[in-house]
N, C-alpha and C positions, 0 to 999 in steps of 0.2 A: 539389767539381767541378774538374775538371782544366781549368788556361787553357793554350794552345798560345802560346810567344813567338816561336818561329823555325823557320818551316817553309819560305821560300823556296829554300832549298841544295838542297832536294827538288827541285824543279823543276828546276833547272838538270844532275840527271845524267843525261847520253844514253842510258842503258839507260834510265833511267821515260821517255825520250820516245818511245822505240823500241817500249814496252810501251803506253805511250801509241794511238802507232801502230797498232800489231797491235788494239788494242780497236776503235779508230774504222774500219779496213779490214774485220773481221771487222760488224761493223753496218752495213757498206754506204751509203747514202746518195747525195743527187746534189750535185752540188758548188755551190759559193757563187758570188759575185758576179764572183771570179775566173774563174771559168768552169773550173778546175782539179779535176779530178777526181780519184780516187784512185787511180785507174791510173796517172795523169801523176804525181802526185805519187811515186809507187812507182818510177819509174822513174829518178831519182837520188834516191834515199832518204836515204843517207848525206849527201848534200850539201846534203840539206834540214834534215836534223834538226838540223846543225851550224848551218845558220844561223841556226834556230830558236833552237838552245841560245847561239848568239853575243848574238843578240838579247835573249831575257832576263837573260846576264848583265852586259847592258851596259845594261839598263833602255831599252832601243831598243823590246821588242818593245806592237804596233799592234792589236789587235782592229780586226777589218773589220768595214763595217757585214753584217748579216744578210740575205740574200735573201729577200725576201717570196712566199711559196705560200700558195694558199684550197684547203682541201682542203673541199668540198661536204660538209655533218650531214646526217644522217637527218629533222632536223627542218626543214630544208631550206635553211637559215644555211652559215655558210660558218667553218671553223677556222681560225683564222691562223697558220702555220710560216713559222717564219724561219730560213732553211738559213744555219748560221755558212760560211764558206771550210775546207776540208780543213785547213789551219794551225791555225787556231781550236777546232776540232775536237779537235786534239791536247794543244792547252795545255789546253783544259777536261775532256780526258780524265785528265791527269796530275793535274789539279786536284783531280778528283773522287777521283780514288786515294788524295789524301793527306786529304780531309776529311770521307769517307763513314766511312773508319772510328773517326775523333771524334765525329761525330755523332748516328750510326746507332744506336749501342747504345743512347742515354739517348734513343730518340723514342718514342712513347707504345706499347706492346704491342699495340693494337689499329689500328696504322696499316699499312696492308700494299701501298700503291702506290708502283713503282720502288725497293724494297727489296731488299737481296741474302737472295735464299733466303726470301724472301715473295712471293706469288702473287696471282691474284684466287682461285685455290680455298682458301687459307686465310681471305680473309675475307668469302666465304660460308659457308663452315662455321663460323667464329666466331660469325656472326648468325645462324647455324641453330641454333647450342648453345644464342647468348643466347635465342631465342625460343622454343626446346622443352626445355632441361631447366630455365633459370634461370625461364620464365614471363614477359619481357618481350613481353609480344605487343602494346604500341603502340610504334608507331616513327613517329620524324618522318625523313620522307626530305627529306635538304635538297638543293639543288642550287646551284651557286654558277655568276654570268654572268660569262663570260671570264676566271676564276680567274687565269690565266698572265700575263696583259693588265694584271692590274690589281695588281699585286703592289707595293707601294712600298718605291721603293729605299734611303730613309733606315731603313727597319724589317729590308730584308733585313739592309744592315750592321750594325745594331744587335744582330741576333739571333746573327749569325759572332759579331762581336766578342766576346760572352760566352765562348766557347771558342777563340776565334782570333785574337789581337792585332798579329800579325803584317804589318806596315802593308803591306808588298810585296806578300802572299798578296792583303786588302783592295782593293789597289788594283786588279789583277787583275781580283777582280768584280767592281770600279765600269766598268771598263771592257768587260767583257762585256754590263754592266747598260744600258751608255747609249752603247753603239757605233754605236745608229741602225739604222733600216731600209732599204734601198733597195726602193722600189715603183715597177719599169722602171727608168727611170733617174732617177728621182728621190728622191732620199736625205730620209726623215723621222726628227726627232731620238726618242729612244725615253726618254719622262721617268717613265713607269712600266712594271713588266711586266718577262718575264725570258721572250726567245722561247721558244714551243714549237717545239721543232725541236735546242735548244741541249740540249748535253752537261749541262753542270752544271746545268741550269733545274731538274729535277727533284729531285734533293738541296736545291738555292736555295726550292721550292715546300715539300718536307716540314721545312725549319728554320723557315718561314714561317708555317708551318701546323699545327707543335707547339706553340706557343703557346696557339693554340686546343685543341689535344687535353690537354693539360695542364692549362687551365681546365677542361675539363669533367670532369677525373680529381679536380679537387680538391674540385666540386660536387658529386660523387659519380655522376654520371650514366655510363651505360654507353653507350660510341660505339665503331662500326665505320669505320673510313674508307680508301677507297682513293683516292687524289689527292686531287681534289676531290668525290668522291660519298661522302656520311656520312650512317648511319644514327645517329640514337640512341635507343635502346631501353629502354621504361621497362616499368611495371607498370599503371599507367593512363592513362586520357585525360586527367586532369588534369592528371597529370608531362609525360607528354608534350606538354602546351600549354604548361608552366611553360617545359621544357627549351627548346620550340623559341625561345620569346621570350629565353631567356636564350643561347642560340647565336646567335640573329642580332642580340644586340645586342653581342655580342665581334666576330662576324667582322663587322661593318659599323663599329658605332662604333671600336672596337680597332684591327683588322685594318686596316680603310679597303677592304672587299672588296663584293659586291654579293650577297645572297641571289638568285634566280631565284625570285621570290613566285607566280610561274605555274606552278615545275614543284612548289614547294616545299610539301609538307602531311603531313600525320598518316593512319598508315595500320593498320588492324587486321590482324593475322597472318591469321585465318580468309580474310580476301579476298586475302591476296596480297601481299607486298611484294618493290617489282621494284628487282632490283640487281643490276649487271653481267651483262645478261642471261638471268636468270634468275628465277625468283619463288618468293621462301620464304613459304611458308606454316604453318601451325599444324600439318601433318602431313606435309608434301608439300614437295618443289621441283620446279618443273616449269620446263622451257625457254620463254622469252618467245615468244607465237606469232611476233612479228615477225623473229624468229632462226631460225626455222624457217622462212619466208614466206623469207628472204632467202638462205638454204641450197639452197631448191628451186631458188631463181633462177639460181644459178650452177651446181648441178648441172645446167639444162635449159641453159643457156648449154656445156655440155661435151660434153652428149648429143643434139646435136641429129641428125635423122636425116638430113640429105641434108649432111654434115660429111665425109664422103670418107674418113675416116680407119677401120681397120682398128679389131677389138675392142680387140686388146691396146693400140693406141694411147691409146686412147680414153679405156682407163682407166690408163694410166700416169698422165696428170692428172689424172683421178678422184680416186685415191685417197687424192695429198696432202691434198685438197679435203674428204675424208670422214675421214680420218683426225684431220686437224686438227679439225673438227668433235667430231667422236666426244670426243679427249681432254678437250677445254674440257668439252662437256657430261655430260658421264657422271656429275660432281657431281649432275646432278638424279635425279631417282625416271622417268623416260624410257624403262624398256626397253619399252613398249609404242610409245613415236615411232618409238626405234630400229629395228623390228622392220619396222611400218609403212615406215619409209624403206626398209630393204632392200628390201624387197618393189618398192615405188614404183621404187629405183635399177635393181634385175635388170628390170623391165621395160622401161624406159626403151633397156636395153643390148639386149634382145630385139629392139626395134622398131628397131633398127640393125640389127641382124644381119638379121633378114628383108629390110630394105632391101638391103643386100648380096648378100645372095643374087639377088634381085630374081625367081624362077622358082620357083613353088610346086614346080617338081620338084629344084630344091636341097634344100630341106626335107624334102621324101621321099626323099632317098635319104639324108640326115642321118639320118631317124626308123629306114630300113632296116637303117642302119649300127649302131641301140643297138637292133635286135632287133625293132621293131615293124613289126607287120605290114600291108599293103595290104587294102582301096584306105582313102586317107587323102583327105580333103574338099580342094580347091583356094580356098584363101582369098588375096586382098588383103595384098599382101608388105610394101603401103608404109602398113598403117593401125594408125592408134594403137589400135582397139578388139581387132583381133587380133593383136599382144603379149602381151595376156592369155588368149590361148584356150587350150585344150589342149595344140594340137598344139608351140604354140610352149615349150611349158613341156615338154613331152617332150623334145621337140629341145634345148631349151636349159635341164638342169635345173639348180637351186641349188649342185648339188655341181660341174658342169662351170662355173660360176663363179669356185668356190675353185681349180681347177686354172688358171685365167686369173690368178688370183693378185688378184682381188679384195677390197678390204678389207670386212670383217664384221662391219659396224657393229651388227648385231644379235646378236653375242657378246661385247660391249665389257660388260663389270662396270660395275652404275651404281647412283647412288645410296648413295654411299658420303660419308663426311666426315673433312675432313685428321684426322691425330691431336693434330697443333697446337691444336685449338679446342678442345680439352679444358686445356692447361697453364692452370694458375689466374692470374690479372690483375686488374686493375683494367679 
């Protein structure tokens, strides 16, 4: 294994800071405690970077403390991001440039969170392979509490140092690692954990966390993992008790991490196992209802009918909204959701359009226009139950959709699996 002794000269040339740059501009973000954004900062670039690059070669340069943001869970808790300064941002962008590709290639085959050129659809199709062609149909779904939180920083440097001796580079993460949080205006020290929100946190989280996937490669056990959600997959209930007791007593005793024992248990393929959204089964994936439940939510939030806005409007936002859906999910077996959605979306858009109109004889001379003939019934222009009627499907059919340029989530190819989950591994 290959040790790294001098990688700080890296850092210090203005093209990687400028590259630096363009990555953390192109990811957007809101700005730190500086209150400096990326526009401002764009705005004498050159004169920034220079300082930047004066500063580290004069061992000047300051990690700022982090901005503290609660971003609300689903389970009703709250996520802790801590927004670095635009400055910070870029040192830990250059950082990550020089030590993701040390790292990355020796991290366990079956790790696929914040990887380049690994996805969350590679590792559901992985635990699709393990559970229908290998036959591991128990799986322990583990969950871990505040993974990012609880990261100790004596084990992160510990685990660089194997591959990176580099005392400058080290010092570096120490200072990213223990910069502190400001929460309003008051600054708390940060003695473990590695923000979420930070550049480097997630390469610092999977060096972290190959440890564990390493032990389990060595005990033979088969794991999926994306960050911190890991399946491990066995052949029976027994294994699968063995495994889970022997995983939680690496990433607790070892690690120094916390299992979630409430989200955390043993689950048969036939019933379902839910991951990243989805649920693999013994023959089937299907999309979690509550991704569905959450989909409608914001599609009725888009289409609502007294929204003022014009069709094509209306779905110029749509369509990101369905598109992005569609791509994520299309991994499952779903073309009957899809299909259903469509149908569910064109109505939704229908009962706009009548509202619009507002005059049953808009609609008739709409139906007159594509050839259909009088006298036609005078319905309720503003009711959700006549969207669905006849006349409004004549007027407004599925193909006069696709001319509006609608996306067609009901011809989206589904149910497919990366080709990745087939190459052989551990």
């Amino acid at each position: 294994m290959k040790v790294y002794y001098s990688l700080y000269s890296q850092m210090l040339n203005i093209n990687a800071l400028y590259e630096g740059f363009k990555k953390v501009y192109r990811a957007k973000g809101a700005a730190g405690i500086d209150g400096q954004s990326l526009s401002d900062y764009a705005k004498n670039l050159v004169n920034n970077l220079k300082q930047l690059q004066h500063e580290l070669q004069t061992k000047q340069y300051k990690a700022q403390p982090v901005k503290r943001v609660e971003i609300p869970k689903d389970d009703g808790g709250v996520r802790l991001l801590g927004i670095p300064a635009v400055r910070d941002r870029i040192v830990q962008q250059v950082l990550l440039n020089i030590l993701q590709p040390i790292f990355d290639p020796e991290f366990h085959p079956s790790s696929y969170g914040y990887r380049p050129g690994r996805s969350c659809h590679d590792a559901i199709s992985k635990a699709t392979v393990f559970i229908r062609k290998y036959d591991l149909r128990w799986v322990v779904d583990m969950d871990l509490s505040k993974c990012f939180d609880l990261l100790d920083h004596e084990i992160i440097i510990n685990s660089v140092k194997r591959r990176v001796t580099d005392g400058s580079i080290l010092k570096l993460i120490k200072q990213f690692l223990s910069s502190g949080v400001m929460v309003g205006e008051n600054w708390e020290a940060s003695e473990a954990g590695s923000p979420q929100g930070g550049v480097i946190s997630p390469l610092l989280a999977n060096i972290y966390l190959d440890a564990f996937d390493q032990e389990m490669k060595r005990r033979d056990h088969r794991i999926v993992r994306y960050a911190d959600d890991i399946l491990i997959l066995c052949r029976s209930q027994s294994a699968a008790e063995n495994a889970l007791v022997k995983a939680t007593q690496i990433l607790e005793k070892d690690l120094k991490l916390t299992v979630n024992t409430r989200k955390t248990h043993i689950a048969f393929s036939d019933e379902g196992i839910k991951f990243l959204g989805v649920e693999i089964g013994s023959r089937y994936t299907r999309i979690q209802p509550k991704k569905l439940k959450d989909f409608k939510k914001k599609v009725k939030q888009l289409t609502k009918r007294n929204g003022g806005r014009n069709l094509e409007s209306v779905i110029s936002y749509l369509n990101p909204v369905i598109r992005g859906f569609a791509n994520y999910f299309s991994i499952a077996n779903c073309k009957r959701d899809f299909k259903a959605l469509a149908g569910w979306i064109r109505r939704r858009l229908r009962a706009i359009q009548l509202r619009l109109w507002k005059k049953p004889a808009r609609l008739h001379r709409r139906l007159k226009q594509l050839n259909y003939k009088p006298p036609f019934k005078f319905i309720k222009m503003n009711s959700w139950r006549n969207s669905s009627s006849p006349l409004a499907s004549y007027a407004m059919p599925n193909k006069w959709f696709e001319e509006l340029k609608l996306y067609s989530i009901d011809d989206v190819n589904t149910g497919w699996i990366a080709p990745s989950a087939y190459i052989k591994h551990r």
